[in-house]
C-alpha positions as a Markdown table, in Angstrom:
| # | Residue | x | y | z |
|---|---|---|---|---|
| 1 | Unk | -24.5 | -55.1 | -8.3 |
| 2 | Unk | -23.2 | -52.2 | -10.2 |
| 3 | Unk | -21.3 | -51.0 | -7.2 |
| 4 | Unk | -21.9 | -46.9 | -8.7 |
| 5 | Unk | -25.2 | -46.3 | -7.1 |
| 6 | Unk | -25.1 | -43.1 | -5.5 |
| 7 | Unk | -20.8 | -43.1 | -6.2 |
| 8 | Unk | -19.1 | -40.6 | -7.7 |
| 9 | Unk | -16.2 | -42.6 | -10.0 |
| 10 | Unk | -18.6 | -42.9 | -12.9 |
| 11 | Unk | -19.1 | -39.9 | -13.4 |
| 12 | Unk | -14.7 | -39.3 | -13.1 |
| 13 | Unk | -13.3 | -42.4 | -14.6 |
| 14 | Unk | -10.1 | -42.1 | -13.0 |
| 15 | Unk | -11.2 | -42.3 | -9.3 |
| 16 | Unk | -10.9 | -45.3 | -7.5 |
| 17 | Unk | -14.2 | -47.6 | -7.1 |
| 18 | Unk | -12.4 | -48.9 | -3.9 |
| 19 | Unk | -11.4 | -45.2 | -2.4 |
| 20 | Unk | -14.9 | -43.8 | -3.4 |
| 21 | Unk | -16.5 | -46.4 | -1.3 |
| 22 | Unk | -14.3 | -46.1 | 1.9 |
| 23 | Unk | -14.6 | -42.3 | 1.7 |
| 24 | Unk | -18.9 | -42.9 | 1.0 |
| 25 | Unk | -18.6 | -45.0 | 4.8 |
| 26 | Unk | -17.4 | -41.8 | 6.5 |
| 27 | Unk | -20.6 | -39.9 | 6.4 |
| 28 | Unk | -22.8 | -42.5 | 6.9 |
| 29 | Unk | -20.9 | -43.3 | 10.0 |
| 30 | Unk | -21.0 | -39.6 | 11.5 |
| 31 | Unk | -24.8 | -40.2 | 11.8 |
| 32 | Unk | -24.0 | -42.9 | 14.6 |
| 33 | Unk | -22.3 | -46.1 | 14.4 |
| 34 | Unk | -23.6 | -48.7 | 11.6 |
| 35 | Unk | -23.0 | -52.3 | 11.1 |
| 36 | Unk | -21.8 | -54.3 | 8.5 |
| 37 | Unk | -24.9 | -55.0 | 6.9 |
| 38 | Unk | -25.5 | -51.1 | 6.8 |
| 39 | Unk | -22.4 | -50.1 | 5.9 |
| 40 | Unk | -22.6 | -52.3 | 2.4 |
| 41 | Unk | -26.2 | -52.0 | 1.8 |
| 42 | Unk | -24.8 | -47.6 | 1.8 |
| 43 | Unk | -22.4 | -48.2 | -0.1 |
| 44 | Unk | -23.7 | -50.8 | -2.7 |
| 45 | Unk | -21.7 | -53.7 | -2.6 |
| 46 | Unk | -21.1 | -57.0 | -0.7 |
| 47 | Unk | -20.5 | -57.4 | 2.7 |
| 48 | Unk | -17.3 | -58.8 | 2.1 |
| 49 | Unk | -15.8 | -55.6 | 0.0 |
| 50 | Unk | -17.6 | -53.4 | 3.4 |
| 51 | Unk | -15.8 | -55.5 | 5.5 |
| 52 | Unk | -12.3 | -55.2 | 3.4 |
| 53 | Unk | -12.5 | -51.1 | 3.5 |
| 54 | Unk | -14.2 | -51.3 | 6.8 |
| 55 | Unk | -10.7 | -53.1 | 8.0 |
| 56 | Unk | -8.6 | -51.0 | 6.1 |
| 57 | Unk | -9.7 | -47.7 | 7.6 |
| 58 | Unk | -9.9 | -49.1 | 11.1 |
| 59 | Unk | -6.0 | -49.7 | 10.8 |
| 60 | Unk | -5.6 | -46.2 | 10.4 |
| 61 | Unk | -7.6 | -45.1 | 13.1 |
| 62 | Unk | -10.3 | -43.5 | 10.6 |
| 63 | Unk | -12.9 | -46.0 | 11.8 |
| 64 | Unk | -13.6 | -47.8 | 15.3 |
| 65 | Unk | -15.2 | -51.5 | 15.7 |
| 66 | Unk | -17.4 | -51.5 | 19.2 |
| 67 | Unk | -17.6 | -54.2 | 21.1 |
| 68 | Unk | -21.0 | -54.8 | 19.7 |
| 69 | Unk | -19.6 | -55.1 | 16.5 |
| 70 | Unk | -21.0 | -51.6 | 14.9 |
| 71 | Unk | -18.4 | -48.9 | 13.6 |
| 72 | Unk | -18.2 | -45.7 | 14.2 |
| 73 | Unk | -15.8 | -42.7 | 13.3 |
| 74 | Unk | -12.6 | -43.3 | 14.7 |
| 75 | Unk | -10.0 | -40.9 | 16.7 |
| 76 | Unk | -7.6 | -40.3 | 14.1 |
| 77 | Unk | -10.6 | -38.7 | 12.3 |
| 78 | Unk | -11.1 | -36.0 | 14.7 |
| 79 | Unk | -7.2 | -35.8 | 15.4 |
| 80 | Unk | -7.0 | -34.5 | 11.2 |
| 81 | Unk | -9.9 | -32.9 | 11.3 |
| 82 | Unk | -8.8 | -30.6 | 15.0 |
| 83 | Unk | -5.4 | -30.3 | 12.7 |
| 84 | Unk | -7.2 | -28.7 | 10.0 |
| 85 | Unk | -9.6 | -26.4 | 11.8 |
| 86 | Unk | -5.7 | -25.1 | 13.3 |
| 87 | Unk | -4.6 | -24.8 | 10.3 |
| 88 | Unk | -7.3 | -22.2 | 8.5 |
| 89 | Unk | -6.4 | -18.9 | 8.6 |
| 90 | Unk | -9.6 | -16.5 | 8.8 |
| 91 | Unk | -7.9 | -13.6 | 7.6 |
| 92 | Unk | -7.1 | -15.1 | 4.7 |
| 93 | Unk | -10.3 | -16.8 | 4.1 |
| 94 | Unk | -12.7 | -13.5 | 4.7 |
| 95 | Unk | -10.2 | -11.2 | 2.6 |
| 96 | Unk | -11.9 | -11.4 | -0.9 |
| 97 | Unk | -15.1 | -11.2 | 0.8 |
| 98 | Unk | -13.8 | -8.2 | 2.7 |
| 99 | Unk | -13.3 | -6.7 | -0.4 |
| 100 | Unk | -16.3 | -7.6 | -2.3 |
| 101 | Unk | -18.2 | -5.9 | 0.3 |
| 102 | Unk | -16.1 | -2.6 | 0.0 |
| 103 | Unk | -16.4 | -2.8 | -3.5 |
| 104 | Unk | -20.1 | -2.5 | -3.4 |
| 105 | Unk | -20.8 | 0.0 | -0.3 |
| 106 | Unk | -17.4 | 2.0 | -0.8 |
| 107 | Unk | -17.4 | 2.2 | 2.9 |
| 108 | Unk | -14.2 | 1.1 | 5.4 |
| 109 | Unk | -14.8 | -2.8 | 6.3 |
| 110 | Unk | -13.0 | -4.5 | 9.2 |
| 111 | Unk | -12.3 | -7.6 | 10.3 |
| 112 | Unk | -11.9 | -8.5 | 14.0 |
| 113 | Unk | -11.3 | -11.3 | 16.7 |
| 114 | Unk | -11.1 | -11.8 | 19.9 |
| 115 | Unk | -7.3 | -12.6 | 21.3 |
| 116 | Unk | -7.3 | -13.3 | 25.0 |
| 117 | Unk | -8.8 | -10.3 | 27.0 |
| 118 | Unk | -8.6 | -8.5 | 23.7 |
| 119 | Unk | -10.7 | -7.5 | 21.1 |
| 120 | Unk | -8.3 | -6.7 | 17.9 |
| 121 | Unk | -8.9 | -5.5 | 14.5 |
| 122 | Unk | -7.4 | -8.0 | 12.5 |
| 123 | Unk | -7.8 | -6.9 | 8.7 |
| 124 | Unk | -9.0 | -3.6 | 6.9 |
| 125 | Unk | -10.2 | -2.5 | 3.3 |
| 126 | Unk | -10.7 | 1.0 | 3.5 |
| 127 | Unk | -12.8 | 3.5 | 2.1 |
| 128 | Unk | -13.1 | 4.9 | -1.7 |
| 129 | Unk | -14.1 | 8.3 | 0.1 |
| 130 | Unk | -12.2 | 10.9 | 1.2 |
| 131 | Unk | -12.7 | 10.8 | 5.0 |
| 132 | Unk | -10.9 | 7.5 | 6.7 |
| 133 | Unk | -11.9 | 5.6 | 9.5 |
| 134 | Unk | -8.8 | 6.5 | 12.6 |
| 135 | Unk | -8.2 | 2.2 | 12.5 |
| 136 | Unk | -5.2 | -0.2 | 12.0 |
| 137 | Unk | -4.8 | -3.0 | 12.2 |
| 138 | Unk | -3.2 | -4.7 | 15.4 |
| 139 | Unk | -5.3 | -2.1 | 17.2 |
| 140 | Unk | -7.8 | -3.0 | 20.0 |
| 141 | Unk | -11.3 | -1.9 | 19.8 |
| 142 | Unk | -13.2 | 0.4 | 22.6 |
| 143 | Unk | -14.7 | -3.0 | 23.4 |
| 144 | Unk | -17.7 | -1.5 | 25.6 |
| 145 | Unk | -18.8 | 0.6 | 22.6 |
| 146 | Unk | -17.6 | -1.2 | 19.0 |
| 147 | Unk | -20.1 | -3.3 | 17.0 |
| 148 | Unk | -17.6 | -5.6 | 16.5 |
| 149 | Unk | -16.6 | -6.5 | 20.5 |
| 150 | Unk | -20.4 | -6.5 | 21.5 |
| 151 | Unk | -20.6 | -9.6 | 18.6 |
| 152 | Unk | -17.8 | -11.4 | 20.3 |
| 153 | Unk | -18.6 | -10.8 | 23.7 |
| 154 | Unk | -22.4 | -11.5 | 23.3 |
| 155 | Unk | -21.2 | -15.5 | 22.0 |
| 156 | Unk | -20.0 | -15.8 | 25.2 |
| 157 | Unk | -22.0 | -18.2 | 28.0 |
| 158 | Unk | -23.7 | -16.4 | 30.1 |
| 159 | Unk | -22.0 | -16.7 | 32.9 |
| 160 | Unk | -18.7 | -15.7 | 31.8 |
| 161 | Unk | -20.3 | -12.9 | 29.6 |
| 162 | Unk | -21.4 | -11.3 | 33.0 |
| 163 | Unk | -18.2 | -11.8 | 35.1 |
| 164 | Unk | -16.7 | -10.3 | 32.0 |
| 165 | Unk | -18.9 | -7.1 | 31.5 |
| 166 | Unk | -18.1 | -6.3 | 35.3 |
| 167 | Unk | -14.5 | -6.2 | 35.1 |
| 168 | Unk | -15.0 | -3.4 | 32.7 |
| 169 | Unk | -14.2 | 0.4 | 32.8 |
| 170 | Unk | -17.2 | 1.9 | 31.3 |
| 171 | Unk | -15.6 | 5.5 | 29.3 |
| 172 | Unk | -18.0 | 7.9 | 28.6 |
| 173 | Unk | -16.7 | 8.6 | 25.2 |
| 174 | Unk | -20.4 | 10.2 | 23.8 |
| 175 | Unk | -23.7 | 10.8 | 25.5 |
| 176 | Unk | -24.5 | 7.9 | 23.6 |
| 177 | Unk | -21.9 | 4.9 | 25.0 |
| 178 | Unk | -22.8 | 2.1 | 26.8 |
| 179 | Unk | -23.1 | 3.7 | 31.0 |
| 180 | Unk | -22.2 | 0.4 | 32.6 |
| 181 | Unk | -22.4 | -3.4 | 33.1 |
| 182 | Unk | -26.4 | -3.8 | 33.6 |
| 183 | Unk | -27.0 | -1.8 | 30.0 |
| 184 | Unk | -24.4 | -3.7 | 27.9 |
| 185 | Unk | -25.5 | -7.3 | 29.5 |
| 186 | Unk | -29.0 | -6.2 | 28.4 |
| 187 | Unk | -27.5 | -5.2 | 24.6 |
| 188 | Unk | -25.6 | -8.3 | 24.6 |
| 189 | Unk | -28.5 | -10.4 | 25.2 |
| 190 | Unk | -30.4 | -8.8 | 22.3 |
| 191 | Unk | -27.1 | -9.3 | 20.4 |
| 192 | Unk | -27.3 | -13.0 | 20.7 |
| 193 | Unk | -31.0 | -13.1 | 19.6 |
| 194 | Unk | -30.8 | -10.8 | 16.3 |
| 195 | Unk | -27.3 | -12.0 | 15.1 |
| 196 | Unk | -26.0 | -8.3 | 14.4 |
| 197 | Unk | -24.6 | -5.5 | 16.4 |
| 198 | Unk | -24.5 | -1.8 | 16.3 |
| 199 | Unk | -22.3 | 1.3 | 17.3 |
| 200 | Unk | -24.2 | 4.4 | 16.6 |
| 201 | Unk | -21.9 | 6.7 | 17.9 |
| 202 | Unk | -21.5 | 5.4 | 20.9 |
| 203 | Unk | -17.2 | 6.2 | 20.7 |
| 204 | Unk | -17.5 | 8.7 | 18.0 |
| 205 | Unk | -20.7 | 10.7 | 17.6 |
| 206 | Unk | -19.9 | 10.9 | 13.7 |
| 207 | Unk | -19.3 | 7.1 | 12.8 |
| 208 | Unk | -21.7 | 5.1 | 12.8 |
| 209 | Unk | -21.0 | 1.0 | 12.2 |
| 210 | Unk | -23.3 | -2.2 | 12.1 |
| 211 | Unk | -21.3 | -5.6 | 12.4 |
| 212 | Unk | -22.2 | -9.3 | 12.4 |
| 213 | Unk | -20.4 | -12.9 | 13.0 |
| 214 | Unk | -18.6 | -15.2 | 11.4 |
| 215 | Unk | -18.7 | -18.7 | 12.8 |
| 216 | Unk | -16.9 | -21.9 | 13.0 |
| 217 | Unk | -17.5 | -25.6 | 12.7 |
| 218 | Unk | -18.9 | -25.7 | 15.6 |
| 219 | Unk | -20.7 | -22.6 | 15.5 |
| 220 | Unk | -19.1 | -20.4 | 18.0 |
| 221 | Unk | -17.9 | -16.7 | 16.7 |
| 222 | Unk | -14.6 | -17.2 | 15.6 |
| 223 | Unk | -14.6 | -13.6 | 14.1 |
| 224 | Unk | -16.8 | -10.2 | 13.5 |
| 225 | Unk | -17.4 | -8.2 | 10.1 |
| 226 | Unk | -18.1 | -4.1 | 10.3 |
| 227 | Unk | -18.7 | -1.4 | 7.9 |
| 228 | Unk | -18.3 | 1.6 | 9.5 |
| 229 | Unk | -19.1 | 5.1 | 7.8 |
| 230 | Unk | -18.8 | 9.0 | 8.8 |
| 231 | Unk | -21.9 | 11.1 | 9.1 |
| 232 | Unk | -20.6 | 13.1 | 6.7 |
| 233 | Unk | -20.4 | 10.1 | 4.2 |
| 234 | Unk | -24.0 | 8.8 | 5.0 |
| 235 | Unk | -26.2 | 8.9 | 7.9 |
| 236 | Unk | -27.3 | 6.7 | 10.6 |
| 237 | Unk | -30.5 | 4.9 | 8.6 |
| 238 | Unk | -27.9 | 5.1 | 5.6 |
| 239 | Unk | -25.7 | 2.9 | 7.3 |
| 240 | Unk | -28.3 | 0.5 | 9.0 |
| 241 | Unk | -29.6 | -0.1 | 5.8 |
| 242 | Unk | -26.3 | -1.9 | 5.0 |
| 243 | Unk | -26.8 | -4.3 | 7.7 |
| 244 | Unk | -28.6 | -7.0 | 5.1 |
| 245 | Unk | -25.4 | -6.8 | 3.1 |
| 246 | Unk | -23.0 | -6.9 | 6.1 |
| 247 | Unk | -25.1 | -10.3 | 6.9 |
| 248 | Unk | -25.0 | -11.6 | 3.5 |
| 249 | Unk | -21.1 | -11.3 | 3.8 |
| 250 | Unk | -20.2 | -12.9 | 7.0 |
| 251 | Unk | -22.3 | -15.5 | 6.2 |
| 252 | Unk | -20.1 | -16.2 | 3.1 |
| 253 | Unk | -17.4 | -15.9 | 5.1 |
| 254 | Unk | -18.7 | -18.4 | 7.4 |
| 255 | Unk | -19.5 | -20.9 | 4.8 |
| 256 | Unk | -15.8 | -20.1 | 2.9 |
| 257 | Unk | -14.3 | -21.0 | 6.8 |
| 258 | Unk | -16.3 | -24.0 | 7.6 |
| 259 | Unk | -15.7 | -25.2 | 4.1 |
| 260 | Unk | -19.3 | -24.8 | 2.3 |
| 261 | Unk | -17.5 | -22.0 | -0.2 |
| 262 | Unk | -19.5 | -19.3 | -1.2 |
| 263 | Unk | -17.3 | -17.4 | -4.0 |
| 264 | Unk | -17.4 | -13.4 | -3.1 |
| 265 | Unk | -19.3 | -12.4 | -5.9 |
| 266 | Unk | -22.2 | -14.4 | -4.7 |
| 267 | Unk | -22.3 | -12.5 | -1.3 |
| 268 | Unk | -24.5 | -9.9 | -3.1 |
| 269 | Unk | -27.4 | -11.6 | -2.4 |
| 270 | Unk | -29.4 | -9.6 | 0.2 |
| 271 | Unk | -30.2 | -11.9 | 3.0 |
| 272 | Unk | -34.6 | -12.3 | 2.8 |
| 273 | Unk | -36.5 | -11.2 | 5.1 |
| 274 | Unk | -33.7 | -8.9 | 6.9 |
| 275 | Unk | -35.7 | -5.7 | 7.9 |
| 276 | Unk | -33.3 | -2.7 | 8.0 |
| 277 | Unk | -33.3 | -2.3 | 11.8 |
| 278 | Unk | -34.4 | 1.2 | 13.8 |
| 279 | Unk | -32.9 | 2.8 | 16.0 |
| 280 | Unk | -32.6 | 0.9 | 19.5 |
| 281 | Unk | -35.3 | 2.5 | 22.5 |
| 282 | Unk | -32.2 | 2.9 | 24.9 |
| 283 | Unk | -30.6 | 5.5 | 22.1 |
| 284 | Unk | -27.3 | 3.3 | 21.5 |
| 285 | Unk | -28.2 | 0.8 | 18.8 |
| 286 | Unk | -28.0 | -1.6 | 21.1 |
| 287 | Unk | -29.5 | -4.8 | 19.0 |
| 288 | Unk | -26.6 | -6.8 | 18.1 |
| 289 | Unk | -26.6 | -10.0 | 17.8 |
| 290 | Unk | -23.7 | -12.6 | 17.4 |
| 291 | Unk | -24.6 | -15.5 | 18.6 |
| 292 | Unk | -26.4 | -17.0 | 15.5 |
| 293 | Unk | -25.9 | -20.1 | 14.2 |
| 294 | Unk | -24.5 | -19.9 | 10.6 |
| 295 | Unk | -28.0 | -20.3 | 9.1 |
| 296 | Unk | -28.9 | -17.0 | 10.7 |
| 297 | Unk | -30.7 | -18.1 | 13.8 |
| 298 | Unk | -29.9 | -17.3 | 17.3 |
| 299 | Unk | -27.0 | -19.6 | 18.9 |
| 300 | Unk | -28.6 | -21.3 | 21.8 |
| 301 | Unk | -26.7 | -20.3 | 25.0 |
| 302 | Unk | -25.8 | -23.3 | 27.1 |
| 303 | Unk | -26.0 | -21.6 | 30.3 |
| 304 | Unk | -22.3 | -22.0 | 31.0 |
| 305 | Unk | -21.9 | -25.8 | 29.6 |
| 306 | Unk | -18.4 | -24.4 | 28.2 |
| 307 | Unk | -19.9 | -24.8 | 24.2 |
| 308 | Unk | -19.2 | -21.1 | 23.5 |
| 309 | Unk | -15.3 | -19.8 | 23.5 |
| 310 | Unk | -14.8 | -17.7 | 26.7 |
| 311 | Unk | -12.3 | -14.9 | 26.3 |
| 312 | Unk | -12.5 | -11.1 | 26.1 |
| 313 | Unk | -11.7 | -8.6 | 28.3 |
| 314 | Unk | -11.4 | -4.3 | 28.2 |
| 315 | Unk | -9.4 | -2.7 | 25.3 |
| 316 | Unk | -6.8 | -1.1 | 26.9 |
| 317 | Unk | -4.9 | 1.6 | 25.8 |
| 318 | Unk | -2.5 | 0.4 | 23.6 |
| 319 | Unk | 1.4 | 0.8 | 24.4 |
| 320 | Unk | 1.7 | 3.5 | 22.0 |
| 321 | Unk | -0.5 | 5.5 | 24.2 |
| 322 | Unk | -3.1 | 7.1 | 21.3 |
| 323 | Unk | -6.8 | 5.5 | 22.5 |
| 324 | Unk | -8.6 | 2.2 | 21.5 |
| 325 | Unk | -10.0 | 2.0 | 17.9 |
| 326 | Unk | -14.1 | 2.1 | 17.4 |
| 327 | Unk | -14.3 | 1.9 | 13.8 |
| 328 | Unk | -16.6 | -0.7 | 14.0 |
């Protein structure tokens, strides 16, 4: 056997036959558990040399033997991999993609997540023009209102999204914010089947803001992207027209977190098929969508089976007493 078949050391010389194999097992073996016969046949070599690596990363707790004699991936796996996934810093990773983003609209971008009952702006590029978004970082968002919370809040399982939504306060900042618990549960539920959200002056009647999410391995919303522009910048179909590009970037992001890296530059890529939306019927923009998959499609919701994260609560005023942010 030539022991290179579908390997990666011929084509790097200096790579270890021995490690390419071992690390070749790993995938084959998150498919389901394989047996010794499979393992080699994957991997191109004799049963024996399977058996050696097989043995190897079972000592160190990368590979389990079943009592039926098949492997699969072992705990230690999982124990470096939950390591890792605390270890990645969102902020960091979305920052150049943050920027790329500004860089082409010229419009104030912001980053956001959700920290307990809190929705919080957590980075902020802002605008080339004049006028500036009232935002900072560290600040909570008006989370009844801002593109960004209703992304967040629409990932949650139903049931916790509702209980949620009721604890509320529902400000009437504009005539167009949300009036109360039965109109943003309906706008939530549209969030989670288009993947985007909206604020179209629903805190400010002169900003205007589309958002979408960035997801996780596991595909929750771990974050939400917003541009967020004055009416005196560009107008409300201005700024929906961005939505394709606000897309395009948190899926980069998404791919740069979960570690399928998309560099920044290649974010410009309009996403196909991504209609610029209209306005909402209900007058708020309320078609925002955040619980999509990272390929774009809607997340399924598991009806309260715990596989979304469930936190998020009203933005209260913050300690300094000046009034949540909604840029975004």
């Amino acid at each position: 056997m030539s022991g290179n078949r579908g390997g990666h050391y011929g084509r790097w010389p200096a790579m270890s036959q021995s490690l390419d194999r071992a690390l070749r097992i790993l995938p084959l073996l998150a498919e389901g558990p394989a047996g010794l016969e499979q393992v080699a046949r994957h991997i191109d070599a004799h049963k024996s040399t399977a058996l050696r690596l097989l043995r190897t990363l079972h000592a160190h707790g990368l590979v389990h033997r079943q009592p039926d004699q098949r492997y699969r991936l072992g705990s230690q796996l999982f124990a470096l991999a939950h390591r890792a996934a605390e270890q990645l810093d969102v902020r960091e990773i979305a920052h150049p993609h943050l920027r790329e983003l500004n860089d082409r609209t010229g419009h104030t971008v912001h980053l956001a997540i959700r920290e307990e009952d809190r929705v919080l702006y957590i980075d902020k590029v802002e605008s080339r023009h004049p006028v500036r978004m009232y935002s900072r970082i560290g600040r909570e968002v008006a989370v009844t209102v801002a593109a960004v919370a209703k992304v967040l809040l629409a990932d949650l399982p139903s049931g916790e999204r509702e209980a949620l939504v009721r604890r509320l306060a529902f400000p009437r900042y504009t005539p167009r914010s949300v009036t109360g618990p039965p109109e943003l549960l309906a706008e939530l539920v549209t969030v989670r089947e288009r993947g985007w959200a909206t604020d179209l002056g629903g805190h400010e009647e002169s900003v205007n803001c589309v958002a979408a999410p960035v997801h996780g391995h596991d595909g929750r919303v771990v974050a939400a992207l917003s541009v967020s522009v004055p009416n005196v910048v560009a107008g409300e179909q201005a700024v929906l027209a961005l939505l394709p590009e606000v897309r395009q970037t948190a899926r980069a992001v998404t791919d740069a977190y979960t570690g399928r890296t998309t560099p920044p530059a290649l974010a410009r890529t309009a996403a196909a098929g991504a209609a610029t939306p209209g306005r909402a019927a209900d007058g708020h923009g309320g078609d925002a969508s955040a619980g999509a998959a990272p390929g774009g499609g809607a997340a399924t919701d598991t009806a309260g089976t715990g596989t979304h994260p469930a936190d998020g609560r009203r933005a209260a005023i913050p300690d300094d007493g000046t009034p949540p942010s909604s840029d975004g």
